[in-house]
PLY file of the C-alpha trace (Angstrom):
ply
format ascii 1.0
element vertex 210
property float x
property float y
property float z
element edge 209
property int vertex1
property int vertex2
end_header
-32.69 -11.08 -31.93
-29.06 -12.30 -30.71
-28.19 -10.74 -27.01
-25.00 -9.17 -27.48
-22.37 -11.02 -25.95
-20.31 -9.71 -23.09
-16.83 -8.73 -23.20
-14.68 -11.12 -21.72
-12.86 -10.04 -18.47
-9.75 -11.49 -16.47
-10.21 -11.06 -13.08
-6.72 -10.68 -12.36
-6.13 -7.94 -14.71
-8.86 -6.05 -13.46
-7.44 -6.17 -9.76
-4.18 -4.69 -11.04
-5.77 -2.29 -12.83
-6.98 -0.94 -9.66
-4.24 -1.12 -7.92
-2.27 0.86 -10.75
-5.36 3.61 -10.13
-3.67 3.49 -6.54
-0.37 3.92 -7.47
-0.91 7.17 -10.10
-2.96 8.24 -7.18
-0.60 8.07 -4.39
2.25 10.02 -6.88
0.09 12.57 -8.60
-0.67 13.59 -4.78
3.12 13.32 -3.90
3.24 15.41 -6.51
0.94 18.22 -6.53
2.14 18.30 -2.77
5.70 18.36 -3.85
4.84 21.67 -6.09
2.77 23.17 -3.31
1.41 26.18 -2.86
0.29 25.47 -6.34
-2.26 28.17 -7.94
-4.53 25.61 -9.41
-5.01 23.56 -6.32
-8.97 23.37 -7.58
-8.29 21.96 -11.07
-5.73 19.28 -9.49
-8.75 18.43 -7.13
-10.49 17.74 -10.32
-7.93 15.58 -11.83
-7.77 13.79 -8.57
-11.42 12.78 -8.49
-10.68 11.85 -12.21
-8.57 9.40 -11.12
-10.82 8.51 -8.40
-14.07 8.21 -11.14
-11.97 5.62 -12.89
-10.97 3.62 -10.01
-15.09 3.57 -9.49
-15.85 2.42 -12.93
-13.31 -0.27 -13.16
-14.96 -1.81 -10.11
-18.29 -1.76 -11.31
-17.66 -2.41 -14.59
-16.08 -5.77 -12.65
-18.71 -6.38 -10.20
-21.35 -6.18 -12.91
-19.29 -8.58 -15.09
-19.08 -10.78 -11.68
-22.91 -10.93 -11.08
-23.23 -12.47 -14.39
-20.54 -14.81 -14.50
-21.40 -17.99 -13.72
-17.90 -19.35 -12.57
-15.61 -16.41 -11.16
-12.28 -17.63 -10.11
-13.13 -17.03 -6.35
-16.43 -16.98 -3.78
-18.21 -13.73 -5.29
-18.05 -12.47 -1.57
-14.14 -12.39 -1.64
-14.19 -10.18 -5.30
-16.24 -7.34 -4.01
-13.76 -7.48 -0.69
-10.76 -7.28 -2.28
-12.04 -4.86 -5.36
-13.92 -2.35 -2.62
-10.91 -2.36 -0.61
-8.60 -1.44 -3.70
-11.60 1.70 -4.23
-11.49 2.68 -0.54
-7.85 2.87 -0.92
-7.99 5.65 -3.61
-10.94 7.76 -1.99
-8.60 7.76 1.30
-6.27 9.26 -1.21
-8.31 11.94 -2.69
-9.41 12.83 1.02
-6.28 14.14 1.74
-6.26 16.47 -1.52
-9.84 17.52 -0.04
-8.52 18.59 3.11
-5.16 19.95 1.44
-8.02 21.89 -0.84
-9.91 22.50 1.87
-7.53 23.84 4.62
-4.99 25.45 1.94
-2.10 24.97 4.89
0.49 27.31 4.67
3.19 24.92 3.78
3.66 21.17 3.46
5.63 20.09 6.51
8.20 17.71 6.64
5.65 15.18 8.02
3.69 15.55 5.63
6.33 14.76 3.11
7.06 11.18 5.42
2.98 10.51 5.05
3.80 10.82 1.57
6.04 8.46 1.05
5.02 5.80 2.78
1.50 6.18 0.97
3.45 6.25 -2.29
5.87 2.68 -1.17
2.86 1.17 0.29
0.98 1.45 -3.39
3.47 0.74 -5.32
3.95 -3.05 -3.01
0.41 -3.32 -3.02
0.62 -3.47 -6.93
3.02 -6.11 -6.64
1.21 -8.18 -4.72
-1.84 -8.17 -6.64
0.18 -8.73 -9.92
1.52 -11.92 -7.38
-2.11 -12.80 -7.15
-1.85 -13.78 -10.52
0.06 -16.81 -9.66
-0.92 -17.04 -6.24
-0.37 -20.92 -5.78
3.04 -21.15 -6.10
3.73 -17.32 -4.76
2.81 -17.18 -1.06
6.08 -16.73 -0.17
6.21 -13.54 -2.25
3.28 -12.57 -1.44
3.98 -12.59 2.06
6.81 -11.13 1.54
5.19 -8.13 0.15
2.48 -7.45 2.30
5.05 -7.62 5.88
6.51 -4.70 4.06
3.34 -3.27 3.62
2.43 -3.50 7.29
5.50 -2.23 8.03
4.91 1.12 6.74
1.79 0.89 8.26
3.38 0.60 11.38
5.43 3.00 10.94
2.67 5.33 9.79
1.40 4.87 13.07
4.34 5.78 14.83
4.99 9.06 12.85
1.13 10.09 13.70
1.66 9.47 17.54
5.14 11.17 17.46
3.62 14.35 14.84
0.57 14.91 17.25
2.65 14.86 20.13
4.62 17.37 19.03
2.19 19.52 17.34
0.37 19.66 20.40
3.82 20.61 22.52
4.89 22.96 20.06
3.83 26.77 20.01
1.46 26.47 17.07
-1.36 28.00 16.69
-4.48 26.65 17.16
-5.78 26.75 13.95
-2.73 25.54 12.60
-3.10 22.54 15.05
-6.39 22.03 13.80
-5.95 21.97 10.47
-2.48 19.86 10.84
-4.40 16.94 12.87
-7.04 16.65 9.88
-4.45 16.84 7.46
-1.93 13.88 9.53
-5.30 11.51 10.23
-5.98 11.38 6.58
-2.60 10.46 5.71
-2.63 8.00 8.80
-5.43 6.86 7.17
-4.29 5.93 3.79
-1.77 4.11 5.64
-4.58 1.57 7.19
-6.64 1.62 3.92
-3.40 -0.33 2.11
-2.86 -2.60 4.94
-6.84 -3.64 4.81
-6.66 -4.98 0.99
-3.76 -6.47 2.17
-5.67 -8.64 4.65
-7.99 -9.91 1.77
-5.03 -10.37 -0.54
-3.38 -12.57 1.61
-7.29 -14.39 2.65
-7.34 -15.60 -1.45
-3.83 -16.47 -1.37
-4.44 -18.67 1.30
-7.97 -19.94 0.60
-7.62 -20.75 -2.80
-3.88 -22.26 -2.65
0 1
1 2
2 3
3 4
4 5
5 6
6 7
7 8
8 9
9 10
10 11
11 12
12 13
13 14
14 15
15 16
16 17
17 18
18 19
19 20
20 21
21 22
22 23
23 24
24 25
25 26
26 27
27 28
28 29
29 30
30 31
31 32
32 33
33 34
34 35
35 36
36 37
37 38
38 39
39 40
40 41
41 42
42 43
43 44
44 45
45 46
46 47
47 48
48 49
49 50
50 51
51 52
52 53
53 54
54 55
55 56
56 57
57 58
58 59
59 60
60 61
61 62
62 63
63 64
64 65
65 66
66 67
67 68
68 69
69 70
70 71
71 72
72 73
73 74
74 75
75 76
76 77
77 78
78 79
79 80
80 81
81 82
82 83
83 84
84 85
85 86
86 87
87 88
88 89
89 90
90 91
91 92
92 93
93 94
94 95
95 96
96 97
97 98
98 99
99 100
100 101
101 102
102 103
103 104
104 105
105 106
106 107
107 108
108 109
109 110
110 111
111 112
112 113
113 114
114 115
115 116
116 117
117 118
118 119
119 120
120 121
121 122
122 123
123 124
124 125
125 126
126 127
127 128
128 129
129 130
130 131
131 132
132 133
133 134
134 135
135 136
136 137
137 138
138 139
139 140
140 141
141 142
142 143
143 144
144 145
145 146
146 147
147 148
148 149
149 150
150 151
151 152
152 153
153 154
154 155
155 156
156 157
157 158
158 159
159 160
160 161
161 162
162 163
163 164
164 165
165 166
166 167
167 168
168 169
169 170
170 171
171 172
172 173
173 174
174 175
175 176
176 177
177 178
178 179
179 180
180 181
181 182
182 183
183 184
184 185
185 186
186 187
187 188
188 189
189 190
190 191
191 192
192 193
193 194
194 195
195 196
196 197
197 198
198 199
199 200
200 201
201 202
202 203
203 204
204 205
205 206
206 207
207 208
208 209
């Protein structure tokens, strides 16, 4: 009996494909959050974690191709980096539409809406530099390019969350409204970090394997 023989996977491809998971992420929560209060906030949950679920199985469907390939384009230990990374990325994501579900604040602050779209820029130049990845020898500077504006909107993700607690703490909110605010603000500051992380390995196999 023949084994049957496995489908043949480009590692490349396969990290943009999880980026892209990152970028519909990032906008289908702009946009449900755009749209907000929303009566369905459950079912968009759902479709959320769909997008999540997919994210998942094109990393394992990766990391078991990975296990059995005897000659993957980098050290093993620097696929499942970058590829978890890219996954963390996404669950940070759907985090915040668990706490939005969750908490069910009673509007979307203009914060909020600056969380937003730095989550949504830093995605969509995360995408680009994995699809630089593709020709990573002779696109460092590109690539470097890319990620200083990704930690830059980290940074200034970090700024807005100092500057939002600060005043959310001055203000005359209440305290459940504080409460459910600061969980709402860390997740976002969150998704912030998570982009900057893949960027670190990103830049690692640019530079390792140049």
């Amino acid at each position: 009996m023949f084994k049957k023989k496995t489908e043949k996977l480009d590692y490349f491809d396969e990290f943009i494909k999880l980026a892209e998971w990152g970028v519909e992420s990032a906008a289908f929560l702009k946009q449900v959050l755009t749209e907000y209060p929303v009566a369905d906030l459950s079912q968009k949950l759902d479709e959320m974690h769909e997008i999540e679920h997919n994210a998942d199985l094109a990393k394992y469907r990766l990391m078991r191709y990975m296990y059995n390939d005897l000659l993957p384009p980098f050290d093993r230990q620097d696929v499942i980096a970058l590829v978890t990374s890219l996954d963390h990325a996404i669950d940070m994501i759907e985090d915040v539409m668990i706490h939005i579900e969750i908490y069910q604040p009673q509007n979307i602050t203009p914060e909020i809406n600056q969380f937003l779209d730095l989550v949504e820029k830093s995605a969509q130049q995360l995408l680009e530099a994995v699809r630089l990845l593709k020709t990573y020898k002779k696109s460092q500077k590109e690539i470097h390019a890319v990620i200083h504006r990704i930690n830059a909107y980290e940074k200034e993700g970090d700024l807005l969350y100092i500057q939002t607690m600060r005043e959310l703490y001055q203000g005359d909110a209440d305290a459940v409204s504080i409460v459910i605010l600061s969980k709402i603000y860390k997740s976002l500051e969150d998704c912030c970090d998570a982009f900057k992380d893949v960027t670190k390995f990103v830049e690692e196999i640019a530079l390792k394997y140049a």
